[in-house]
C-alpha atoms as one frame of an Amber mdcrd trajectory, in Angstrom:
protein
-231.131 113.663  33.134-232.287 117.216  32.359-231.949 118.343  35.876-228.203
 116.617  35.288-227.894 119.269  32.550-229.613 122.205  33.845-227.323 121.881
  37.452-224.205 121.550  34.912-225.811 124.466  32.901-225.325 126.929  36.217
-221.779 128.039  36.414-222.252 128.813  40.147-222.832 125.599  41.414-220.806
 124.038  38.766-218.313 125.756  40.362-218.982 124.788  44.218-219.374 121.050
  42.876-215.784 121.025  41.477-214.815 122.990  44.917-216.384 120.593  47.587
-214.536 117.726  45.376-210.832 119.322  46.204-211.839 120.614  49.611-212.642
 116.678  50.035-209.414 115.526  48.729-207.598 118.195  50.364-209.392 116.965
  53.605-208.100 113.387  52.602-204.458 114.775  52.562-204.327 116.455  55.584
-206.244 113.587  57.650-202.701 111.901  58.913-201.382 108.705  57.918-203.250
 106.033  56.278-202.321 102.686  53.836-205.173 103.884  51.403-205.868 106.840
  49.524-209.771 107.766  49.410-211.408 108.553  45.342-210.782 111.904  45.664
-207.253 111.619  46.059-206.457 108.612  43.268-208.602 110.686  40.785-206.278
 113.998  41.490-203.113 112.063  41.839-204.316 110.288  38.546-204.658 113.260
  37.068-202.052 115.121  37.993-199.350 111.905  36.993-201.303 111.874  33.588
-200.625 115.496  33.047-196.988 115.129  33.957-196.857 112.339  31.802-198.733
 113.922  28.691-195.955 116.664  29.236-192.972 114.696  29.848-192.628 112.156
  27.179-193.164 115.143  24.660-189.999 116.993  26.807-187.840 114.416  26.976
-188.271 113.453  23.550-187.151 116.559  22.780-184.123 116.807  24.800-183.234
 113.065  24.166-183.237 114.652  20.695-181.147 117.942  21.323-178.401 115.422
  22.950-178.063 113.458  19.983-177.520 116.131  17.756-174.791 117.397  20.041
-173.089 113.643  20.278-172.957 113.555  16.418-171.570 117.081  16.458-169.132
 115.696  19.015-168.312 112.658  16.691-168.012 114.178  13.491-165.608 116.901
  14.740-163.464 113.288  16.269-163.778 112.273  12.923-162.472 115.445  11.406
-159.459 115.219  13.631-159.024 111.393  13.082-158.644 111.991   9.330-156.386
 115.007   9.697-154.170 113.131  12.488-154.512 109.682   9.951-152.874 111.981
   6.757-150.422 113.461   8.818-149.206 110.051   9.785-149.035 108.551   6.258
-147.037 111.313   5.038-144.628 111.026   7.831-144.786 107.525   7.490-143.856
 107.947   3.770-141.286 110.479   4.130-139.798 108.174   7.135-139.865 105.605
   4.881-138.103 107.407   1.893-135.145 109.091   4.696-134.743 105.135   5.962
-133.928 103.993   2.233-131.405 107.402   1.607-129.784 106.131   5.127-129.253
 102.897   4.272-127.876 103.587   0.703-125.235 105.828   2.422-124.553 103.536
   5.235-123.879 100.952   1.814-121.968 103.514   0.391-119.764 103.972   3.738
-119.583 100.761   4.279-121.265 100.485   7.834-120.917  97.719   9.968-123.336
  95.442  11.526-122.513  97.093  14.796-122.803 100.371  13.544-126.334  99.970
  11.587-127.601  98.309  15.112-126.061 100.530  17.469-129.666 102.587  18.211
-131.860  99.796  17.426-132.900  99.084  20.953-135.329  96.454  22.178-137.715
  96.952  25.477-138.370  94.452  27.754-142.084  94.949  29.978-141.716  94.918
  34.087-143.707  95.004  36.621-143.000  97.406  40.206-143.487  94.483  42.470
-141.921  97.127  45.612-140.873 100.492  46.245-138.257 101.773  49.041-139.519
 104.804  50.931-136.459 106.532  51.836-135.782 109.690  50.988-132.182 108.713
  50.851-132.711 105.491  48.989-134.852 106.180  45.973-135.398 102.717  44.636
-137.834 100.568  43.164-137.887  96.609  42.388-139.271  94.876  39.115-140.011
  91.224  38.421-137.081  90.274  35.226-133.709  89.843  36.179-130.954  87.793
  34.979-133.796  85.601  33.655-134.558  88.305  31.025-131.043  89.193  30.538
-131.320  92.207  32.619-127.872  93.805  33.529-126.631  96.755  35.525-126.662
 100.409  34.160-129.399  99.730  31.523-131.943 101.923  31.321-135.204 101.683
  32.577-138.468 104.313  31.396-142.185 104.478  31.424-144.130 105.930  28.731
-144.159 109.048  29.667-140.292 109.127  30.081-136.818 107.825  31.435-137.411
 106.368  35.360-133.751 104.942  36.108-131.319 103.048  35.701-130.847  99.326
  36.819-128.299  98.875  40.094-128.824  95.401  40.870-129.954  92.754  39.776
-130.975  88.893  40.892-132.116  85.764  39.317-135.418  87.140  38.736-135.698
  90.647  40.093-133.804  93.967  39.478-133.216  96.690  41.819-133.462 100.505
  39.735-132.294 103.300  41.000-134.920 106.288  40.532-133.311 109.501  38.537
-135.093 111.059  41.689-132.213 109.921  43.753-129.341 111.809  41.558-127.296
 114.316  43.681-124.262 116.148  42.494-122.572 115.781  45.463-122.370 112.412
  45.725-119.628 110.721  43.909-121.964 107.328  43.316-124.462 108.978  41.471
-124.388 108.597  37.848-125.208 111.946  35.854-126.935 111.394  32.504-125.498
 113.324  29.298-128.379 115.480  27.774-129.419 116.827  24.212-132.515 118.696
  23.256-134.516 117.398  20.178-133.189 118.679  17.087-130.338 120.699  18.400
-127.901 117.741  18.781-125.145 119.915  17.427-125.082 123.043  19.288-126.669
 121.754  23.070-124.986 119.429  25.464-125.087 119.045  28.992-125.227 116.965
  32.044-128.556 115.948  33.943-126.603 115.187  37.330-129.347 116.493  40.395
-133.038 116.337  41.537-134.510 119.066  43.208-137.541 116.951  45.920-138.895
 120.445  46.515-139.621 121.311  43.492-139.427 118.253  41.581-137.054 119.155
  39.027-133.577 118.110  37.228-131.013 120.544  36.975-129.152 120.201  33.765
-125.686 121.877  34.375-122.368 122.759  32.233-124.184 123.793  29.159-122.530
 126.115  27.097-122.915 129.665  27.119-123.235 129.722  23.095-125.885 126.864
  23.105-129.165 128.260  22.015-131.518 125.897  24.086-134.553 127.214  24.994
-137.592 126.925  27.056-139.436 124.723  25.882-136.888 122.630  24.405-137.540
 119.169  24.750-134.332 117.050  26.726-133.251 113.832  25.676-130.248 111.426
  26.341-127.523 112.123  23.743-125.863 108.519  24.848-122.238 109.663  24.348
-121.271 108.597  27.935-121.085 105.456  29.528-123.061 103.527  26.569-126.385
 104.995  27.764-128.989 104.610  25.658-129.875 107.491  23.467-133.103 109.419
  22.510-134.690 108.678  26.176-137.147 111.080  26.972-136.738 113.197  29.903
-138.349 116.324  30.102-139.424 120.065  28.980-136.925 122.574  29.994-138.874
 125.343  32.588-136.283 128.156  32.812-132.394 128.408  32.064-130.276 130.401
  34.488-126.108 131.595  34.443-124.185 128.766  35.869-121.104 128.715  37.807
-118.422 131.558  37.228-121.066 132.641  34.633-118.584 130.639  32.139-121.937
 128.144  31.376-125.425 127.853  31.774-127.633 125.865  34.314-131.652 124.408
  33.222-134.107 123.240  35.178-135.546 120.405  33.673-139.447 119.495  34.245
-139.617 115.341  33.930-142.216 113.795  31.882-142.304 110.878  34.189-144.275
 111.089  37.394-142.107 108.420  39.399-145.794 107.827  41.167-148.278 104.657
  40.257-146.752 103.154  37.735-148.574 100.522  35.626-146.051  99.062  33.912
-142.185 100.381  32.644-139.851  99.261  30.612-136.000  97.700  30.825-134.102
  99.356  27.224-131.533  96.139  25.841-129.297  97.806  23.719-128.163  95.656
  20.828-125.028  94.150  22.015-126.619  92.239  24.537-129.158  90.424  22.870
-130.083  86.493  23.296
């Protein structure tokens, strides 16, 4: 035992010892392939996986750690946003709520009829795109109500992004729409749409009557020179022709240019729907044709 000590004692050969053990596993290594690994080799893999394990745990601990803090951050700043988007909508909901009694009081007042109180109250029915028509020529799509549903001709039909098309046919149990993607000016069949922007229903009007496929834009024409639209304005159906519905969503308005004779204005219209992989859209019922 105290040679043991004395040998360990000498640095030199404490030194070779520890070198002829890795020159031995090193040798073990390099020796081609074998199904077992010699002492040498499960002592230094041992203690290499210790020391990586000794070192990880710690490491990951740590960033485990660092991660969490910045999910909370995440979460609490949702939160923030949640409350501020929560009071917004109970004071609009409150100040809705007050402008919906002053309405009715005046519509009292004026003596409004049940037609009249109704006329925007509009009901939406859900459908399903059960098949599409690929011609260029032909923009149509079918959905599963119909007749069963009360689903008629020339109602509206929008996703929830915005207004789709309008119904053209319609059977027992399916209904044929017609795509705004298929309106052309220069075809007498095709239904243009009359067009507002949000909160300048008094001083813009106009007519969403084409579809550019290049670009994939409306043009909203015969606006008048005096209107103040805007880019950026957001277009809607004003519903003063043909009993269309009103306040559908179309789209953002991109750019206005001088229309014809430079007597009006012309807008290209960006649409909020896609017209591509719809999940579901709905049919608008305007009041007068409920069950």
């Amino acid at each position: 035992m105290f040679e043991l000590f004395k040998l360990l004692g000498n640095k030199r050969l404490f030194v070779l010892l520890v070198g002829l053990v890795t020159f031995i596993a090193l040798m073990g290594f390099t020796l081609g392939p074998r199904t077992a690994l010699s002492w040498p080799e499960k002592f230094l893999k041992d203690s290499v996986g210790f020391v990586q394990y000794v070192f990880y745990k710690p490491a990951s601990a740590v960033a485990g750690f660092f991660k969490d803090v910045a999910n909370m951050r995440a979460v609490y700043e949702e939160n923030e946003e949640l409350r501020i988007a929560m009071g917004h909508y109970t004071r609009d909901r409150l100040k809705y709520n007050e402008m919906e009694k002053t309405n009715d009081r005046y519509k009292d007042l004026l003596k409004f009829t049940a037609e009249q109180r109704n006329r925007y109250n509009y009901e939406y029915r859900i459908a399903q795109v059960i098949s599409a028509n690929s011609d260029p020529n032909s923009r149509t799509i079918n959905i599963d109500i119909g007749e069963n549903a009360d689903i008629k001709p020339g109602m509206a039909v929008t996703s929830q992004e915005g207004l789709v098309g309008v119904i053209s046919h319609v059977s027992a149990y399916t209904s044929t729409v017609n795509l705004l993607t298929s309106m052309d000016a220069n075809d007498p069949n095709s239904n243009a749409i009359a067009a507002t922007a949000v909160g300048k229903e008094d001083t813009v009007f106009g007519m969403i009557e084409s579809f550019d496929p290049k670009t994939g834009m409306f043009k909203m024409t015969k606006i008048s020179e005096e209107s103040d639209i805007k880019e950026g304005d957001e277009i809607i159906s004003s519903g003063i022709i043909n009993n269309f519905p009103k306040y559908m969503r179309i789209g953002k308005v991109k750019n206005i240019e001088v229309g014809e004779y430079g007597l009006t204005r012309t807008a290209t219209i960006e649409p909020y729907a896609s017209f591509l992989d719809w999940k579901e859209l709905m049919v608008v019922i305007p009041p007068e044709v409920k069950e």
